[in-house]
N, C-alpha and C positions, 0 to 999 in steps of 0.2 A: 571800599578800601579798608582793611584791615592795619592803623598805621600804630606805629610804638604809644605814640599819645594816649588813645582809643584803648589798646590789649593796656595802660596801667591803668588806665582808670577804671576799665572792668576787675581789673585785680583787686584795686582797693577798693572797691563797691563788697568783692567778693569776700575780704579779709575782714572788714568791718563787720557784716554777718557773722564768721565765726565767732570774732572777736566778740559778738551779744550773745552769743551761744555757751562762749568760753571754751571753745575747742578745737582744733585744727581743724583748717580748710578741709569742707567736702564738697561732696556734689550736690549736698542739700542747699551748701551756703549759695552755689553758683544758682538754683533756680530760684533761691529768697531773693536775690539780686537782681538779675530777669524780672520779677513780680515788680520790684518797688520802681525801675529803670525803665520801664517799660510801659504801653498802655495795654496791659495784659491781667484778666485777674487772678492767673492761675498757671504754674509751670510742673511738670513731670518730667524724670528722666530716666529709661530703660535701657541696660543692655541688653544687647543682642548680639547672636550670634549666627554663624552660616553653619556651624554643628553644633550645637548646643541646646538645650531649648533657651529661650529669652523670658527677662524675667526685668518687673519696675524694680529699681535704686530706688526712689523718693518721690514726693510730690509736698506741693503746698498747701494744700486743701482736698476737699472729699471730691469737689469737681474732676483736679488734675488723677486725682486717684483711680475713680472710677475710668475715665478715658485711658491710660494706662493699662490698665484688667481686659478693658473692652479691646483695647486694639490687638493684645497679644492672645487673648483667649479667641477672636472672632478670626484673626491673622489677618488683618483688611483694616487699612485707615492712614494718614497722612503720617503717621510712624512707620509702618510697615514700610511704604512707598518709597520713604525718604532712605532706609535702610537699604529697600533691593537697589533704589537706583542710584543712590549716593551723593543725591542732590535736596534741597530746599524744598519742602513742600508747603507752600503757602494758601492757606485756607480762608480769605475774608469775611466767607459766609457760606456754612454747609447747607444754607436754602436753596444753595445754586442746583440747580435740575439735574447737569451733568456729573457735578457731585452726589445728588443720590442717587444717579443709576450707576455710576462709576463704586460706591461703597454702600451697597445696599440696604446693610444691615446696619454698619456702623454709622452712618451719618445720624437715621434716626434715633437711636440709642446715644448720641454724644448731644443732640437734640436734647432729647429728654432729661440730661445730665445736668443740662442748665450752660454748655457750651454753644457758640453760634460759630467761632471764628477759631481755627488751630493751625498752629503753624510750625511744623516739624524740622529738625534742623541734626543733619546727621554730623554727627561725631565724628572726622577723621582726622588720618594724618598720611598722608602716601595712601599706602596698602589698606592699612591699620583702620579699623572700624568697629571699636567696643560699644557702641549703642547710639541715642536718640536721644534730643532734648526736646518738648514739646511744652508749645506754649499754648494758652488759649484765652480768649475775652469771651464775653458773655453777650455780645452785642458786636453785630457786623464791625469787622476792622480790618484795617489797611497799614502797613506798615509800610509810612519812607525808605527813602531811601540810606541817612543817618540811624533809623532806629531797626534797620533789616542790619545792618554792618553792626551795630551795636547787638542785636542778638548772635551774630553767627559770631561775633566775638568771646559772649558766654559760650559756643557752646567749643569753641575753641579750649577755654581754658579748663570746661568740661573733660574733655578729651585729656589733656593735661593731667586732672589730677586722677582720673581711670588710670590713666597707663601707672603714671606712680604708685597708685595702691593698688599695682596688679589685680587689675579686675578680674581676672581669669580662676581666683581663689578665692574670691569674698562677692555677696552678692545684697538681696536685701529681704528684709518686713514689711509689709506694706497693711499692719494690721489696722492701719488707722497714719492720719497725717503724723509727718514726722518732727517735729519744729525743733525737738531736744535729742534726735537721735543722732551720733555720729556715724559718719562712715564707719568708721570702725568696728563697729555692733551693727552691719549691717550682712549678719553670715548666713542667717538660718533658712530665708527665703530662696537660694538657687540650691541648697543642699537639698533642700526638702522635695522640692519639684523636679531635680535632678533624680533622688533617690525615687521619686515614685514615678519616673519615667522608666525607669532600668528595672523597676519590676513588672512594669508594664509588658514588655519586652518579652519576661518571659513568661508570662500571664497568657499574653496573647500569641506570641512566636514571633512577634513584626521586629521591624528593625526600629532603631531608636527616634527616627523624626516620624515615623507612622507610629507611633507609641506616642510622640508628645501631638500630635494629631488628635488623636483622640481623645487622651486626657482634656483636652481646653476643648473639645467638643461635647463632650459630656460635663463639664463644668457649664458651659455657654447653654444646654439646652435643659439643663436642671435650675439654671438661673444662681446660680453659687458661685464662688469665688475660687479663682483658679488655684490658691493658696490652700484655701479649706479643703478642696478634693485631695491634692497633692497628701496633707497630712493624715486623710481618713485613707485611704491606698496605704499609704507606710505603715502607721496603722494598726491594718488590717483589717478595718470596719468597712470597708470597697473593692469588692474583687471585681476586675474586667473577666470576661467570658469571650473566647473566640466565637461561639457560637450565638452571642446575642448582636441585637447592632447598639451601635453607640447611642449612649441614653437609656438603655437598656441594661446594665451591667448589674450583675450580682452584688446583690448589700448587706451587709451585717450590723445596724446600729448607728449605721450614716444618717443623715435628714435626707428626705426624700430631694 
């Protein structure tokens, strides 16, 4: 139950963050909030979109960062999931068997990240569905029943403050954890992997989500960061070739 008590208290959890920041409410304050509320060591949040390509807002630390990268560059992971189907996806422990054959790739690789437990929790409101909050622990977890209503509370007011600062114009950096960046100076990262999707396009002939296809598959199989390809593309030190396969793409000065 989601009750008035419950949504103020996550507000002022969420305010007091800014307030040590010295900045108005973002979406970074709502996953500092999440971390200290919570038994979780680490929070990330992405939007996403059904035409757009998707792209991280924030994170807490280098864990929630890379899980973030991982899920939208591999498309596959308790974000993803939470996003197609518009529900909760609750992860106590990616050792579970059916969790690695269900996410192949990602499970061992959020393994390796130093995550055991991730718990995805979508954004909406009606219709409306600007991204994903993800949580995770480091060690098998389980979350009651007060402390699942207390997360899907953050990601409520999540949802809240996207809509208000029109997410659909501003996006993020994910150059590194954010603790001092505000929303606000969060522009450069959808412009950029936007911009190097749309030359993709016509690089290759495809249409725009077989373009961001590719781009996070050849970021995922060069083992670089979906951000760093993005800017070498724009660039112009990364040309895609219709005639190679992906992972395969003509370079100018890029790192291998």
């Amino acid at each position: 139950m989601r009750s008035d008590n419950r949504s103020a208290r996550i507000q002022l959890l969420v305010a007091e963050q800014a307030a040590r920041r010295g900045a108005r409410v973002g979406v970074l304050d709502v996953c500092n909030a999440a971390v200290a509320a919570l038994p979780v060591g680490g929070a990330g949040l992405s939007a996403m979109s059904r035409t757009a390509a998707s792209h991280p807002l924030c994170s807490t630390d280098d864990v929630s960062e890379q899980l973030e990268e991982l899920q939208l560059t591999l498309g596959e992971g308790p974000c993803v999931d939470a996003f197609i189907h518009s529900s909760a996806v609750l992860t106590p422990d990616l050792l579970t068997g059916e969790l690695q054959e269900r996410w192949t790739v990602f499970a061992d690789a959020a393994l390796g990240a130093g995550a055991r437990a991730v718990f995805a929790l979508p954004l909406q409101i009606g219709a409306i569905s600007p991204g994903v909050l993800d949580l995770y622990a480091n060690v098998p977890t389980v979350l009651d029943a007060e402390e699942l209503a207390d997360a899907m509370a953050f990601a409520d007011l999540a949802t809240l403050i996207l809509l208000d600062t029109r997410i659909d114009e501003t996006g993020a950096s994910t150059g590194g954890p954010a603790p001092n960046r505000g929303f606000e100076d969060l522009g450069e990262y959808r412009a950029e992997i936007d911009q190097a999707t749309g030359i993709l396009t016509v690089q290759l002939g495809v249409g725009i989500d077989e373009a961001f296809v590719r781009l996070r598959a050849y970021a995922y199989m060069r083992g670089r960061r979906l951000a760093d390809v993005a800017a070498d593309v724009v660039a112009r030190r990364l040309r895609f070739s219709p005639e190679t396969e992906t992972g395969q793409s003509d370079e100018s000065g890029a790192e291998p």
